[in-house]
DRENPA-290975 format. One record per residue (C-alpha): residue number from 0; residue in three letters; x, y, z. Coordinates in nm, 4 decimals, padded with zeros to 6 digits, m for minus. Example, Ala and Ser with C-alpha at 12.3 -4.5 7.8 and 13.67 -1.06 7.14 Angstrom:
residues 2
REC  resi  resn         X         Y         Z
REC     0   ALA   01.2300  m00.4500   00.7800
REC     1   SER   01.3670  m00.1060   00.7140
//
This chain:
residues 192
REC  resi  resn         X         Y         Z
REC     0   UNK   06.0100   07.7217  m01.1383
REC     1   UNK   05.9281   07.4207  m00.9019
REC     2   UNK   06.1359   07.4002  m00.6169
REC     3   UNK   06.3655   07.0644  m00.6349
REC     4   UNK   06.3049   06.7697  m00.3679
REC     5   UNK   06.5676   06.5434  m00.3024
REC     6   UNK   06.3979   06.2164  m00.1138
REC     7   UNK   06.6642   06.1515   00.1999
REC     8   UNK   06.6593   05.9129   00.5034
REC     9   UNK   06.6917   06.1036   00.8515
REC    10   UNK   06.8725   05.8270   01.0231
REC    11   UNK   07.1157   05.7251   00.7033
REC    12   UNK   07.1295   06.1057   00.4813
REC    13   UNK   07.2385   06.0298   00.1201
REC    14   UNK   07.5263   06.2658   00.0483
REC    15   UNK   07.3791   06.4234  m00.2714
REC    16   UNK   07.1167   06.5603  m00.0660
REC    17   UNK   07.3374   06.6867   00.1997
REC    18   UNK   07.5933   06.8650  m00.0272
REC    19   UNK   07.2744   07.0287  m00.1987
REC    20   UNK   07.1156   07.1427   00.0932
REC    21   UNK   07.4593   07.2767   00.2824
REC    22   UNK   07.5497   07.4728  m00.0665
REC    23   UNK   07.2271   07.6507  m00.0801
REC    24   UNK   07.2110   07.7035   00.3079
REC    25   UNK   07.5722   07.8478   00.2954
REC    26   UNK   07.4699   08.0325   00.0096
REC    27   UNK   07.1999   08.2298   00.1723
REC    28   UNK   06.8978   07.9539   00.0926
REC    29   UNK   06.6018   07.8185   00.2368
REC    30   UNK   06.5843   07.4410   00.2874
REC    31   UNK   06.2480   07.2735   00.4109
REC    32   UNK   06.3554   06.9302   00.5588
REC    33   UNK   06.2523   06.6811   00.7763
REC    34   UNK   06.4070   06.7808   01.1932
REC    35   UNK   06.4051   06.5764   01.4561
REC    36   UNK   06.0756   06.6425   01.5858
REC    37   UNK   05.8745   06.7527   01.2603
REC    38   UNK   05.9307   06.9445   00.9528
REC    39   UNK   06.1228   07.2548   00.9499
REC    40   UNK   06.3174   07.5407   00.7700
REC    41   UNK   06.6745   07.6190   00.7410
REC    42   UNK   06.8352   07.9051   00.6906
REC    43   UNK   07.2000   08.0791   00.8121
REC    44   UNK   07.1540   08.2496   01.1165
REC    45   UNK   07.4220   08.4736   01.0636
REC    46   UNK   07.3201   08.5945   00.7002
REC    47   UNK   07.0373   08.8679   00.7972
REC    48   UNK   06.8682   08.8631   00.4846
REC    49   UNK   06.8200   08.4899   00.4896
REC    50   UNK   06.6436   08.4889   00.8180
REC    51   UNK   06.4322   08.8002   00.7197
REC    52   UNK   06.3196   08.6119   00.4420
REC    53   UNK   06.2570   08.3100   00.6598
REC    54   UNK   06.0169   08.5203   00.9034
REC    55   UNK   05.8480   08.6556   00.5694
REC    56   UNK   05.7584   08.3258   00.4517
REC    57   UNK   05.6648   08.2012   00.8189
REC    58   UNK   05.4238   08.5502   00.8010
REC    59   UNK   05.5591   08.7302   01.0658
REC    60   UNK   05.5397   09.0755   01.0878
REC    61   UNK   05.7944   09.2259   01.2967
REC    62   UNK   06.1470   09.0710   01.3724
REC    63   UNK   06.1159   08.7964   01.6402
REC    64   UNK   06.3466   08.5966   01.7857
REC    65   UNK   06.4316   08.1817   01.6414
REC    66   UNK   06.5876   07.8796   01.7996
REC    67   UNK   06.9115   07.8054   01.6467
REC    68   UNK   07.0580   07.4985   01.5979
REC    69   UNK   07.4140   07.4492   01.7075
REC    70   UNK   07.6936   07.1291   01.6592
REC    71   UNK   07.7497   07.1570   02.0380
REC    72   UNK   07.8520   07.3172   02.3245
REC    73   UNK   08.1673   07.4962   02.1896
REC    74   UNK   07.9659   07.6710   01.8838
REC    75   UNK   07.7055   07.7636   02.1509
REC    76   UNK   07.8989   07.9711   02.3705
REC    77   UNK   08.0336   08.1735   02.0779
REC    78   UNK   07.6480   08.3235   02.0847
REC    79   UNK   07.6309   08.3571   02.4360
REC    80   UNK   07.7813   08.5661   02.7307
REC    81   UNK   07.9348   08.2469   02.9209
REC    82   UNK   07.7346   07.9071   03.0267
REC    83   UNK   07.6815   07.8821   03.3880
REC    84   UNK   07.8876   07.5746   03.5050
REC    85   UNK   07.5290   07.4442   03.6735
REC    86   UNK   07.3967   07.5323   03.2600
REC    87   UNK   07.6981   07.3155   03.0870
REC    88   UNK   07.6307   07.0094   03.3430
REC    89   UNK   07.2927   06.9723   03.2036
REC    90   UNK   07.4230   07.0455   02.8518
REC    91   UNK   07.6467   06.7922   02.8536
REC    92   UNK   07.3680   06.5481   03.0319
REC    93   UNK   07.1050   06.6427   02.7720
REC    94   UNK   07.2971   06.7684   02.4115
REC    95   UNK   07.2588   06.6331   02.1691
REC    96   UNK   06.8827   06.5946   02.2310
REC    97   UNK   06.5446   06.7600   02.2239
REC    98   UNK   06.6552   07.0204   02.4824
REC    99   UNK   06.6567   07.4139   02.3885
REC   100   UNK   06.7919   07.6727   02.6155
REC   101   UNK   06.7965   08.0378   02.6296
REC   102   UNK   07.0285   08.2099   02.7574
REC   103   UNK   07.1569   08.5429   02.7637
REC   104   UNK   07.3213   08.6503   02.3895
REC   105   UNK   07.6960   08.7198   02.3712
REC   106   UNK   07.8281   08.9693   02.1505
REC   107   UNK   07.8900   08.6938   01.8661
REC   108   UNK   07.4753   08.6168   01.8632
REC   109   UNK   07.3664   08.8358   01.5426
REC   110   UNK   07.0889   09.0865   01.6794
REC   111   UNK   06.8003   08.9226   01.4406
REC   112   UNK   06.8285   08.6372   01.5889
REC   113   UNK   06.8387   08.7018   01.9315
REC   114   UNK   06.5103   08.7805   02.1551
REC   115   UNK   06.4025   09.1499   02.2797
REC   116   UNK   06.5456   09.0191   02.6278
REC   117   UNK   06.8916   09.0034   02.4654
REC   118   UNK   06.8679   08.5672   02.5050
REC   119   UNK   06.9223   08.3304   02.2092
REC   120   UNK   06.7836   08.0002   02.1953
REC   121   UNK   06.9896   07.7182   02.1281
REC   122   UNK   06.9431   07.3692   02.0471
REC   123   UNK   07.1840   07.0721   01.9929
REC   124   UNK   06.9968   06.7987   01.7701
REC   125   UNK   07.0571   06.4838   01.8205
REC   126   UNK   06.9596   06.3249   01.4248
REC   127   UNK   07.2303   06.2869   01.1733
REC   128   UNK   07.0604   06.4902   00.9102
REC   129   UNK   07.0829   06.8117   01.1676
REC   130   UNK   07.4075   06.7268   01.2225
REC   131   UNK   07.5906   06.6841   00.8909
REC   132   UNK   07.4050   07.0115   00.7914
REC   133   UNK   07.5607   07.1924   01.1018
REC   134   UNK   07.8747   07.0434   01.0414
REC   135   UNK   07.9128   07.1030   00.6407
REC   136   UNK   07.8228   07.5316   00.6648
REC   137   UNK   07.9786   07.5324   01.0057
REC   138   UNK   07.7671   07.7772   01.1254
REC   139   UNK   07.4677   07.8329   01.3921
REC   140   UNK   07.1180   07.7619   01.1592
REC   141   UNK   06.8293   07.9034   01.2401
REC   142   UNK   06.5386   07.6360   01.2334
REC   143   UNK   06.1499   07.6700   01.2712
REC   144   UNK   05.8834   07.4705   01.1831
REC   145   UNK   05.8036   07.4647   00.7941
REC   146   UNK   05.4170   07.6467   00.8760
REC   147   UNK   05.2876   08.0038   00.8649
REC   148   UNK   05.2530   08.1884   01.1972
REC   149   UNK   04.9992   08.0240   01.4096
REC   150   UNK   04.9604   07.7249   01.1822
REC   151   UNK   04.9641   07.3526   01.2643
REC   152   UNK   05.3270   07.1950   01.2186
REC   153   UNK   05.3813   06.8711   01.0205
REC   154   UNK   05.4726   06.5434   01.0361
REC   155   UNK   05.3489   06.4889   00.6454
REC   156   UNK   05.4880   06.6443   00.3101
REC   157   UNK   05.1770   06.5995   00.2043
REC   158   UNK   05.0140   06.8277   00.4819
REC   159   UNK   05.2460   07.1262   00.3701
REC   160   UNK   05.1030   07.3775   00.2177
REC   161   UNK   05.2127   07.4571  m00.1549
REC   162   UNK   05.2937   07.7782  m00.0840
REC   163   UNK   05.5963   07.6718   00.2098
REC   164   UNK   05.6998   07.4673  m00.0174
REC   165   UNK   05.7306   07.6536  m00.3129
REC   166   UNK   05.9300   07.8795  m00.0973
REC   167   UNK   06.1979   07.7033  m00.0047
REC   168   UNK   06.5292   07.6497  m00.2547
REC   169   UNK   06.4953   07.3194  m00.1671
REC   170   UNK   06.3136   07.0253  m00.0037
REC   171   UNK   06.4264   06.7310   00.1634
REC   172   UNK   06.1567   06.4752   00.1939
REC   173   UNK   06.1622   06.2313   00.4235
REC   174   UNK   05.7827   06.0878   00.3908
REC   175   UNK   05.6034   06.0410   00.6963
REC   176   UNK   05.7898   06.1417   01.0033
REC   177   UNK   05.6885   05.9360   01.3217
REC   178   UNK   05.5286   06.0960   01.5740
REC   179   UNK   05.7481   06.3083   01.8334
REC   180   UNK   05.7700   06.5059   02.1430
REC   181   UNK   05.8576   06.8503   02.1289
REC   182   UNK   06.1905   07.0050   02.2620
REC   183   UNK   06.2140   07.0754   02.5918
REC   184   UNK   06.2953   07.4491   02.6939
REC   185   UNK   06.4637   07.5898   02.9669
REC   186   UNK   06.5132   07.9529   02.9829
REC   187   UNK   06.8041   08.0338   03.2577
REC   188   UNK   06.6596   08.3809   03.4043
REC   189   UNK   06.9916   08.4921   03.5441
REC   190   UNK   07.3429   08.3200   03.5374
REC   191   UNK   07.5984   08.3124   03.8402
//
């Protein structure tokens, strides 16, 4: 079976697509749509098997850590062990935005998400499609770009490869996404 694409507009989201793409994330699904910066995959970070099967079709082998993708600062710190006030300054200078930090994981950051360090990575986009998504399964999401391991990202559906596409439960195609900078990341080391 083909997997269904819903054309959608980043800036302006049609609700059909949106109320697809939250049902099947909250479900447990894969959705390849078009992030902020290029395009990704979607999946619960909190449903284990989702995010195994996410690293699967990404080609990893062993369990490795993913940025999640977070409606703000108050959903963050339920994954952390506190935000340094120093941390939340810049937060609330920089989120929403391309900014991703790690910090250390709380005991509310599921284990496969977070990094052998015991840090999560957490990122506050700033487009609208992120954000209804976030805010419909109210949950963290894990995102990653929609490539294998060690693969080229893209800006193009049509530079996808069939096999990411076919995937996913469902594809949100945006056309041509302009050309972006990557997030920034800052990794905070030790907190106090």
């Amino acid at each position: 079976m083909r997997t269904p694409v819903f054309p959608i507009t980043i800036k302006d989201p049609e609700e059909k697509a949106i109320e697809k793409a939250a049902s099947l994330l909250i479900s447990g699904g894969v959705v390849l749509y078009p992030s902020d910066t290029v395009y990704g995959m979607l999946c619960r970070a909190d449903d284990r098997d989702a995010v195994e099967r996410l690293a699967k079709i990404k080609g990893y082998d062993n369990p490795r850590a993913f940025i999640l993708i977070v409606d703000g600062i108050e959903m963050a710190g339920k994954l952390t062990s506190g935000i340094d006030p120093e941390v939340m300054e810049i937060l609330k200078l920089r989120w929403p935005g391309k900014l991703t930090v790690v910090l250390p994981a709380g005991d509310g950051c599921p284990s496969w998400v977070s990094g052998e360090d015991d840090t999560v990575a957490l990122r506050h986009p700033a487009d609208p499609l992120s954000g209804q998504l976030l805010k419909r399964c109210g949950v963290p999401l894990v995102s990653t770009s929609a490539n294998r391991a060690g693969e080229e990202a893209h800006l193009k559906m049509s530079a996808i490869p069939e096999s990411i596409i076919a995937s996913a439960d469902l594809v949100l195609n945006a056309g041509d996404l302009p050309p972006s900078s990557p997030s920034t990341i800052i990794k905070v080391l030790r907190q106090g």
